[in-house]
N, C-alpha and C positions, 0 to 999 in steps of 0.2 A: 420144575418142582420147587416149592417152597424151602428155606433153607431157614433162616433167623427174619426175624423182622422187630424192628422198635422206631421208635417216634422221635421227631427235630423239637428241641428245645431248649433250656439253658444250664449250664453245669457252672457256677459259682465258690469261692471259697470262701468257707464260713467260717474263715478269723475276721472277715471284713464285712462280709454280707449275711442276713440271717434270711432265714426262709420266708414270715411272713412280710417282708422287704420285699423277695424277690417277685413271692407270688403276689401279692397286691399291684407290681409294678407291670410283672410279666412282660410282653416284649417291648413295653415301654421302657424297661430300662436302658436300652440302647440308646436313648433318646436324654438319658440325662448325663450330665457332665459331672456331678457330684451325687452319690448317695450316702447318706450316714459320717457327714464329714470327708468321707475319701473322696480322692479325686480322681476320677470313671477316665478322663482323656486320657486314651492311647495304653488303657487299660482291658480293652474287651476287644474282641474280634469275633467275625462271623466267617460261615464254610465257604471254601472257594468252589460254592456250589451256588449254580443259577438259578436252578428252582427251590433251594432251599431258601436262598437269598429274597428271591421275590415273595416269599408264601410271608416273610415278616411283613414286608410291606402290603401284603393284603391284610391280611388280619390286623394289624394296627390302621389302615387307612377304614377298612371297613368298620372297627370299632371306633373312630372317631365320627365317622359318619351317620351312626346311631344317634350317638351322643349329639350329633348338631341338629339331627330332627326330632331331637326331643323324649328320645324312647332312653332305656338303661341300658345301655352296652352289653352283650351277651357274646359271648363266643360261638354260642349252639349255633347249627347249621342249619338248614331248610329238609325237614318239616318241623323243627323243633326252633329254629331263630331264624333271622336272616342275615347273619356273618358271612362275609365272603365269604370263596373259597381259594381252594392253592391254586387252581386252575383259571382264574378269571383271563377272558379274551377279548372283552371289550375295551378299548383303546383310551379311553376316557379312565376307565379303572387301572390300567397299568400304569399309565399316565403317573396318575395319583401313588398310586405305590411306588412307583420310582422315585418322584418328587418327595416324599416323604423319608425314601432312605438315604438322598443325596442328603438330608437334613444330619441324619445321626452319622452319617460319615466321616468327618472331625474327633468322633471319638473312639474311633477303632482305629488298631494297628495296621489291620491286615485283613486280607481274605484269604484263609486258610484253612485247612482241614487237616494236614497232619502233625499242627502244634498245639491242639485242642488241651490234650494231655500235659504235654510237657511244660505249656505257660501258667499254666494255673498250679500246678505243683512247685514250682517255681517263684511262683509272684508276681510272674511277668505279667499277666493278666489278672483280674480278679471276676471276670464274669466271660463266660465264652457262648458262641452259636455253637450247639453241640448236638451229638446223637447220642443218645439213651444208651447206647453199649457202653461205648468210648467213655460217660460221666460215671459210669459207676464202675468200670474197669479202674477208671482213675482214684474214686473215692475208697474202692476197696474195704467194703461195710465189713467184711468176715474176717479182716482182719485183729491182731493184740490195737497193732496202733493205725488205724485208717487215717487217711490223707484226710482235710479239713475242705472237700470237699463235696458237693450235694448235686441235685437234681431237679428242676418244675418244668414239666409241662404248662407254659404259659395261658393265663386264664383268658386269652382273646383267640385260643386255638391255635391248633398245628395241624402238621402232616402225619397220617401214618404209613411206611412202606415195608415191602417186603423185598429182601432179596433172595434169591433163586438160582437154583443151577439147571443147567440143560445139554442135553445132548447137540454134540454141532449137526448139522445135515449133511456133513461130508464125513461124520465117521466113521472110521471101518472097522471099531472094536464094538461093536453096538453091545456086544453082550458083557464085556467088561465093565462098559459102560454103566450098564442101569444093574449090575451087581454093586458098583462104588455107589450108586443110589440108593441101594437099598442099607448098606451097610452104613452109610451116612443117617439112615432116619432109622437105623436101630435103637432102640428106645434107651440102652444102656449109652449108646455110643454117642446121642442125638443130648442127651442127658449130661454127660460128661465135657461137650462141646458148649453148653452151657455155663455150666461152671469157669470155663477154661476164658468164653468172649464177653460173658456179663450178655446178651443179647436174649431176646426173646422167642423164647420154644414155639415155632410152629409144631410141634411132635406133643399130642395131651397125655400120651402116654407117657413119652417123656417128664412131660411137667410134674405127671404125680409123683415119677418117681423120685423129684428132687429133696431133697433134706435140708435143714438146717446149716449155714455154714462157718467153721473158725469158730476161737473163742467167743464171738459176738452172738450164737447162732442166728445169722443172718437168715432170715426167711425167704431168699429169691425168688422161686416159684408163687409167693405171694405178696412183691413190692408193687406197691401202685404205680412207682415209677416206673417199671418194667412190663406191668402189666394193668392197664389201668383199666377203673372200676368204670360202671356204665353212665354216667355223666360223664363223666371224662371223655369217654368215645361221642360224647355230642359232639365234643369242640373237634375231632379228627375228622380228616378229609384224605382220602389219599389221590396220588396225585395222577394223572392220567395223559394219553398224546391228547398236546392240544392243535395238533399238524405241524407241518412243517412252515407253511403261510406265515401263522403267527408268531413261532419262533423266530424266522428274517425279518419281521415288521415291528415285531411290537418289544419282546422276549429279548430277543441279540443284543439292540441297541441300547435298549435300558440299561442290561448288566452292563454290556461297553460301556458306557457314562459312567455306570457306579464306580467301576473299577478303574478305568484308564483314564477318566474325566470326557471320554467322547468318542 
């Protein structure tokens, strides 16, 4: 059963980085050493997530790719462009994706997922690989004084995912079970769990009933970043088994390289 779901993209701190910076740059920023005078080395980090890791490297490989055969670079997907997508299987394509993120490599700390927050409130980082909850839990819009942090969905596309909860096959409270199901997508309760993860409402009922929030009145239930409009969903893919084959072939040894050098 559906539970939250939100989008991979960049969460930055906007004493250093402005928005239309990040968004014109989008996941080419990883790719530069310097923006706006700062200096980006060992300043940004991406999630100690494989498929999250690769899908940069599609979408940045596949929009250069554009660009060499002469077309305008589009993020949109197929039937609406021909941007990769997160799930590319051809060996030639991941090839090219990996080669491309050994390149930006030199300028990230780290591969990590539960410093996302803490480095960029800190300074440790100035631009991070992030998920859509985690960036605005961080920036905390509703609040007197919110963190000087933001959010884009990069203009060469992302991923969209949902996470889920499920019943095991070996349980034996089945019916306790799918009551904590029910009481989880209670609209009051589905509602308030929103507020609480910054994540996006699979529950519609839910969504309407959200409000404004904090001195800001933050409009959650209506931030593009959380909930993005329909061009926006051109550039999303979400991401799917591409088997097991390709994971031990193509998938493993890439991120091994990225990460361990081999």
């Amino acid at each position: 059963m559906p539970y939250f779901w939100g989008t991979t993209g960049i969460a930055y701190n906007t004493d250093y980085l402005d928005r239309p910076t990040v968004e014109g740059l989008g996941w080419e920023l990883f790719w530069q050493p310097d923006v706006l005078g700062y200096d980006l080395r060992g300043k940004m980090n991406m999630l100690n997530e494989m498929r999250d890791v690769l899908l940069i490297g599609f979408k940045q490989a596949g929009w250069n790719g554009q660009a060499a055969e002469g077309r305008t670079p589009s993020g949109e997907l197929p039937p609406d462009g021909t941007q990769w997508t997160s799930n590319e299987t051809d060996p030639a394509r991941v090839k090219a994706a990996k080669d491309l993120l050994l390149q930006a490599r030199p300028n990230l700390f780290d591969f990590n997922s539960t410093n996302v927050i803490p480095s960029l409130q800190t300074r440790a980082a100035l631009a991070n690989h992030s998920w859509s909850g985690d960036a605005m839990l961080a920036a905390t819009p509703d609040a007197r004084n919110p963190w000087p942090i933001d959010y884009v969905i990069p203009k060469q596309g992302t991923r969209w995912w949902i996470d889920a909860m499920a019943i095991h096959s070996k349980a034996k409270n089945i019916w306790v079970a799918h009551e904590f199901l029910n009481f989880i997508h209670d609209p009051e309760v589905m509602k308030n769990l929103a507020y609480w993860n910054r994540y996006s409402s699979t529950n519609l009922t839910a969504r309407s009933l959200m409000t404004p929030l904090g001195d800001s009145e933050w409009d959650i239930a209506n931030d593009p970043r959380l909930y993005p409009d329909a061009a926006t969903w051109k550039r999303l893919d979400l991401s799917v088994d591409v088997g097991a084959a390709v994971l031990e072939t193509l998938y493993n040894p890439a991120w091994n390289e990225l990460k361990f050098g081999g």
